[in-house]
C-alpha positions in Angstrom: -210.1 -190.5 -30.2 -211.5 -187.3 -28.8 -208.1 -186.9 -26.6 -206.2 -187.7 -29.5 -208.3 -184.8 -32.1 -208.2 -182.3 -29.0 -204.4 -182.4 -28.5 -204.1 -182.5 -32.5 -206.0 -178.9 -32.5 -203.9 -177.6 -29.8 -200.9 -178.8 -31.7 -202.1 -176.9 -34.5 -203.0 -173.7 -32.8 -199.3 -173.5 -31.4 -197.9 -173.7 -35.0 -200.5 -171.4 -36.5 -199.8 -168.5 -33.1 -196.1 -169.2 -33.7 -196.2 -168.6 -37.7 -197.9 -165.4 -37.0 -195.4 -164.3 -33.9 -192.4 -164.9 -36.5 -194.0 -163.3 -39.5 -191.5 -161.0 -41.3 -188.9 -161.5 -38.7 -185.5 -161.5 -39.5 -183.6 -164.5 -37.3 -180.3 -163.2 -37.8 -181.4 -160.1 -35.7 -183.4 -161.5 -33.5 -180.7 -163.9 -32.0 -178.4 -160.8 -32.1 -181.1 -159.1 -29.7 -180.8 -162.0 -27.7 -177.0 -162.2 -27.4 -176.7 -158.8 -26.0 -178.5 -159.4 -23.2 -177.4 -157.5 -19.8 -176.6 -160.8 -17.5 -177.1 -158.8 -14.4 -181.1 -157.6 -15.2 -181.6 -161.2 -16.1 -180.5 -162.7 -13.7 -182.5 -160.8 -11.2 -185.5 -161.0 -13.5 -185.1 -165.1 -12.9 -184.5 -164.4 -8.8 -187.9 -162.6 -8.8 -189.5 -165.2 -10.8 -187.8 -168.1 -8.3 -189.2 -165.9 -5.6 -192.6 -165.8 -6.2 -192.7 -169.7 -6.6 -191.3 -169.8 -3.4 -194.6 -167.5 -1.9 -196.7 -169.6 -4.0 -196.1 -173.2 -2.0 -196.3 -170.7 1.2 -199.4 -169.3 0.8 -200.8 -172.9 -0.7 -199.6 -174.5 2.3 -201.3 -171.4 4.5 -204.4 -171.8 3.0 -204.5 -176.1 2.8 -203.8 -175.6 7.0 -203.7 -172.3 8.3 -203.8 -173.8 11.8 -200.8 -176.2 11.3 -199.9 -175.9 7.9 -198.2 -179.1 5.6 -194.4 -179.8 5.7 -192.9 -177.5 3.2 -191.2 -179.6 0.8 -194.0 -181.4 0.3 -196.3 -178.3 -0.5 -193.2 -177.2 -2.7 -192.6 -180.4 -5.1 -196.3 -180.3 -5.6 -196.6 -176.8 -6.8 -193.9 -176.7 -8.6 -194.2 -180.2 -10.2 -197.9 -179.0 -11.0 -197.0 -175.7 -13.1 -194.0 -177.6 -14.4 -196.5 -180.2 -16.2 -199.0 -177.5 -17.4 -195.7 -176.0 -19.5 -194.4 -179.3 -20.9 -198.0 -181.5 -21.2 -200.0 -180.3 -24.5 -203.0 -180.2 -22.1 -203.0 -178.3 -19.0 -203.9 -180.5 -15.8 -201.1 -178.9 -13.9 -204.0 -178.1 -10.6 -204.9 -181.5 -11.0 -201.5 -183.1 -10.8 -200.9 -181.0 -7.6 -204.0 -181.7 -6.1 -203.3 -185.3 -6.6 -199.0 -185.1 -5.5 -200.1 -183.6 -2.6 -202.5 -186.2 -1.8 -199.9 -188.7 -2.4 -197.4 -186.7 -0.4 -199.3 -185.9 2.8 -202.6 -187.6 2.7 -204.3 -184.1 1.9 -207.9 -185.1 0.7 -207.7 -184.2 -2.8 -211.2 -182.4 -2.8 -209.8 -180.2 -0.5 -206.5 -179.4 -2.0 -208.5 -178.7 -5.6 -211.0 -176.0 -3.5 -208.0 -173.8 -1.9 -206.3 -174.0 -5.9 -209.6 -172.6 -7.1 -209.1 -170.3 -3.5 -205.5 -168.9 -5.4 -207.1 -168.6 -8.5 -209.8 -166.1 -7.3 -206.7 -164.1 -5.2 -205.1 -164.1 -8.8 -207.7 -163.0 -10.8 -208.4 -160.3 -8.6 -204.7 -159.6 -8.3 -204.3 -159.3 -12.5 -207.7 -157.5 -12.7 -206.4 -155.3 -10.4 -202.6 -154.2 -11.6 -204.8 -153.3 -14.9 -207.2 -151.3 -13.8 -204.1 -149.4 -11.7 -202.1 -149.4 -15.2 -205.4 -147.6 -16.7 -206.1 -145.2 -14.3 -202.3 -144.2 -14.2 -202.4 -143.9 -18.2 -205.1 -142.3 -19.5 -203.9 -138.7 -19.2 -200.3 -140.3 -19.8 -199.0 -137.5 -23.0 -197.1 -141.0 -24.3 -200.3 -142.7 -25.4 -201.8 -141.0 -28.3 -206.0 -140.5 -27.7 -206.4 -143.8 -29.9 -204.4 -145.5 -27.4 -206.2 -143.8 -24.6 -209.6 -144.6 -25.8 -208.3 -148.5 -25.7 -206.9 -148.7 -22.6 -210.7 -147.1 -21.1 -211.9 -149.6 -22.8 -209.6 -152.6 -21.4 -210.2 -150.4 -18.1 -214.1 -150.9 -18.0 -213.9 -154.6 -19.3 -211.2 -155.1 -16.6 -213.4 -152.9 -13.7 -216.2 -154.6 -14.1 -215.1 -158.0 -13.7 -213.0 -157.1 -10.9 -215.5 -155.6 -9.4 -218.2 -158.8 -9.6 -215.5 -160.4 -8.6 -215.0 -158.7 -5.2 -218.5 -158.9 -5.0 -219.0 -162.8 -5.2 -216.0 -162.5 -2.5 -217.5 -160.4 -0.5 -220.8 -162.5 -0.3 -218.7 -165.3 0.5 -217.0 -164.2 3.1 -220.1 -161.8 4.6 -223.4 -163.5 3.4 -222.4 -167.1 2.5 -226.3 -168.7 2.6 -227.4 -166.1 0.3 -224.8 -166.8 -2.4 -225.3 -170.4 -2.1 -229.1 -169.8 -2.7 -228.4 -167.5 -5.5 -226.3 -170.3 -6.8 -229.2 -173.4 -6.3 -231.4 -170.8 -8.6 -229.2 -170.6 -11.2 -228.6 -174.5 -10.7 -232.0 -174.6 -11.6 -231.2 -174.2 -14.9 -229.0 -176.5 -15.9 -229.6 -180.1 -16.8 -230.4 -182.4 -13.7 -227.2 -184.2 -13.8 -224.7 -181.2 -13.7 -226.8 -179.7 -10.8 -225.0 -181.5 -7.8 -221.4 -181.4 -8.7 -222.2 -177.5 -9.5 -223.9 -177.2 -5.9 -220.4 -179.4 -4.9 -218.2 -177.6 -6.2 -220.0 -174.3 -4.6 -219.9 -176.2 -1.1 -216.2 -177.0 -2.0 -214.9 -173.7 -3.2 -216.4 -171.8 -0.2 -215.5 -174.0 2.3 -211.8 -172.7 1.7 -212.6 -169.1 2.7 -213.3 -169.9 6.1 -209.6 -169.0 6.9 -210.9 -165.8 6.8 -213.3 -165.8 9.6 -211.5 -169.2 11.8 -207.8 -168.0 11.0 -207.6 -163.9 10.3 -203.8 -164.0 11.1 -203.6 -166.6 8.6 -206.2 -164.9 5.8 -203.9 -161.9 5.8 -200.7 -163.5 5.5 -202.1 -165.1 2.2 -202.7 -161.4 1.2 -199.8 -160.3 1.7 -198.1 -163.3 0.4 -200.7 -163.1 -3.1 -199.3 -159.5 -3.2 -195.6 -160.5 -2.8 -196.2 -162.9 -5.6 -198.0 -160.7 -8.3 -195.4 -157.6 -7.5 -192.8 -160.7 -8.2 -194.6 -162.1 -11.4 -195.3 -158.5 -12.9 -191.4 -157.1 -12.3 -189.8 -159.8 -13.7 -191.3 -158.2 -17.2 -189.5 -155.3 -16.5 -186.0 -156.4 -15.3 -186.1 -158.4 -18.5 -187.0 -155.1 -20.7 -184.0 -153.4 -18.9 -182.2 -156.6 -19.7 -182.5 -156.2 -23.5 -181.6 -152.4 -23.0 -185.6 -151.1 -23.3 -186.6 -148.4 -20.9 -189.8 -148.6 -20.2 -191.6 -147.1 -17.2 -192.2 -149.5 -14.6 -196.3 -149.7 -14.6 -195.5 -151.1 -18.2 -195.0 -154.5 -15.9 -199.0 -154.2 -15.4 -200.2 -154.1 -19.0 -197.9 -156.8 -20.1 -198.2 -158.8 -17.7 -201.8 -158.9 -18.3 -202.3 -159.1 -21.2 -199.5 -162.4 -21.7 -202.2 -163.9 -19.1 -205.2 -163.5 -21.7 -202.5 -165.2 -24.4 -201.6 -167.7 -21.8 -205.3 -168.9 -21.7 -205.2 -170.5 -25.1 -204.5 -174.2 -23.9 -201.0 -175.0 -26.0 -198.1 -176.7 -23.8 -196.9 -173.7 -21.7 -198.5 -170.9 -23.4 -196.6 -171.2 -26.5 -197.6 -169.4 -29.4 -200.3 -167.5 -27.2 -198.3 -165.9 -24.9 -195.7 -164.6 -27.5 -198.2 -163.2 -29.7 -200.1 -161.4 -27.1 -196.9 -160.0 -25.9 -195.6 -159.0 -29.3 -198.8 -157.2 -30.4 -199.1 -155.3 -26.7 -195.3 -154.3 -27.7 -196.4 -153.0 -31.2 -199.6 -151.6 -30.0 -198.4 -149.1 -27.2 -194.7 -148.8 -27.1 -193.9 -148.9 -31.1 -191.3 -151.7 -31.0 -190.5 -153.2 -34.1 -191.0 -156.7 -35.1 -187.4 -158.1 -34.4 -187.0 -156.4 -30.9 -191.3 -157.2 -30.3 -189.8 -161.3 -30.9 -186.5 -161.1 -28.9 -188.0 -159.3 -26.1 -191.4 -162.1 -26.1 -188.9 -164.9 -26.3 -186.6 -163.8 -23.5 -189.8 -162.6 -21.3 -191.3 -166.2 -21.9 -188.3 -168.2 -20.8 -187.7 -166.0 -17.8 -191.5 -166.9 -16.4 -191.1 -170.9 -17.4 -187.7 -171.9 -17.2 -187.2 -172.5 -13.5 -190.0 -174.4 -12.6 -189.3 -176.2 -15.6 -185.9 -177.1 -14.5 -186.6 -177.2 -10.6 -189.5 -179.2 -11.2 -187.9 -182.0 -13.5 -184.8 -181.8 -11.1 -187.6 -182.9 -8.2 -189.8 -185.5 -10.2 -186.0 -187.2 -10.6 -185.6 -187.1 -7.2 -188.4 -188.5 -6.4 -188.3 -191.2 -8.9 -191.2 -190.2 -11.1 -191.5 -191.6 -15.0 -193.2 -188.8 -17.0 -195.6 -191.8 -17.6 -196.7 -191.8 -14.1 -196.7 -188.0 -14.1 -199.0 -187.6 -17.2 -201.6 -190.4 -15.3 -201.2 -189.0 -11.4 -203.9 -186.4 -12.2 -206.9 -189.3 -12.9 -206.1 -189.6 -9.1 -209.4 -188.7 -7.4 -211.0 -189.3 -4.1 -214.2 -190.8 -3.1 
């Protein structure tokens, strides 16, 4: 019942976000916007895309093994199979289906898999933090942004700095002063109830344990830099060659902002982002580079299939191949290890 009311209010949210994307649109012109498309931009804004799902099995597979990492196939269907299922299934468990292919591929111990995805995550936070803070610094004197503008963007700066900045912090202690992190974190386990206190001290053990690449494998630690750089400079473009594909010139940092802020609209848990991720992009749109509300739609629409389409289709293409029901896809996540 509870899964059944919780997937009922995501539902709901989705049409609710989608209502308000559409609001005073007019279709006719919209799918006119959409026609015209330029299909050499778009089709290098899906390359980039493809490409930085390629660097995303890499540097999985670097940090699973950095001394002999997994086949690559492997690491590939599972990734790609994993952020295929948390577009299509109305509740994300797309790291969990991953954690659990791999598992089921290679043997990986599943715990381990799931503390080098929480690994990426950190390396992508960090990443998105980042390009922000970079967009702000580069736009707060820009003469396009009126002082309104401006004053928001310090203020999405010094959100943005600050978390980036405890984030590089908690890294830091990781990497540098490990024993005293973990103690912090036994205090603050201190206050929660007695049974959430060892799968919090776990998952701390866990999620650490995966930054020892840096220390045990530095060759290996930097080519998962590089590699989270490759990705992020992949994600953020592909906004851009799809704004040139629709004939909208914007300067290239614009990549940063939006690309941002369609992650904050991609954290509301509908199937894929839907609803979330149009709306945040359509209001960013409005908000600082005064589109209008047909070309704010086109331009979200286009932008969201170019970031979701090809692992949708590359990933049902592979759980064909590999003779997966969406049955067994929606239930391979309860996989866990003892």
């Amino acid at each position: 019942m509870k899964r059944t009311v919780r997937i009922a209010a995501v539902m709901l949210a989705m049409v609710v976000l989608l209502a308000l994307f559409f609001r005073n649109s007019d279709p006719g012109e919209v799918m006119r916007l959409i026609a015209s498309i330029d299909p050499v931009w778009i089709t290098i804004a899906f390359a980039v895309n493809l490409l930085a799902l390629f660097s995303r099995s890499e540097r999985w597979r670097t940090l699973l093994q950095p001394a002999s990492p997994p086949a690559y196939y492997p690491t590939f269907l599972s990734v790609t199979v994993g952020y295929m299922s948390s577009s299509l299934l109305p509740v994300r468990a797309g790291d969990v289906i991953r954690a659990a292919l791999m598992k089921r591929q290679t043997g990986a111990r599943f715990s381990s898999s799931i503390a080098t995805v929480l690994t990426e995550r950190v390396l992508d936070l960090i990443s998105i933090l980042g390009m922000l803070c970079w967009f702000v610094f580069a736009s707060t004197t820009d003469a396009a942004f009126s002082a309104e503008q401006r004053l928001l963007l310090r203020s999405v700066g010094l959100v943005s700095g600050s978390i980036l900045a405890a984030m590089l912090f908690f890294v830091v202690g990781i990497l540098f002063a490990t024993a005293s992190i973990r103690r912090l974190h036994v205090r603050l386990g201190d206050f929660l109830p007695h049974r959430f206190r060892d799968p919090w001290m776990h998952f701390f053990d866990t999620f650490t344990s995966s930054f020892r690449i840096a220390a045990e494998h530095p060759a290996a630690f930097v080519k998962v830099i590089v590699l989270t750089i490759v990705t992020w400079a992949c994600l953020a473009s592909q906004f851009w060659f799809t704004a040139r594909a629709m004939a909208h010139d914007l300067p290239f940092l614009s990549s940063f902002l939006m690309t941002g802020v369609t992650i904050v609209g991609l954290m509301i848990p509908t199937p894929g982002g839907v609803g979330g991720f149009h709306k945040a992009c359509q209001v960013a749109l409005m908000q600082f580079y005064a589109f209008g509300i047909d070309d704010s739609v086109a331009l979200a629409v286009v932008f969201h299939i170019v970031g979701t389409a090809p692992v949708v289709v590359i990933g049902l293409a592979l759980v064909a191949r590999e003779g997966l029901t969406w049955g067994q896809l929606s239930k391979i996540g309860e996989t866990r290890e003892e």
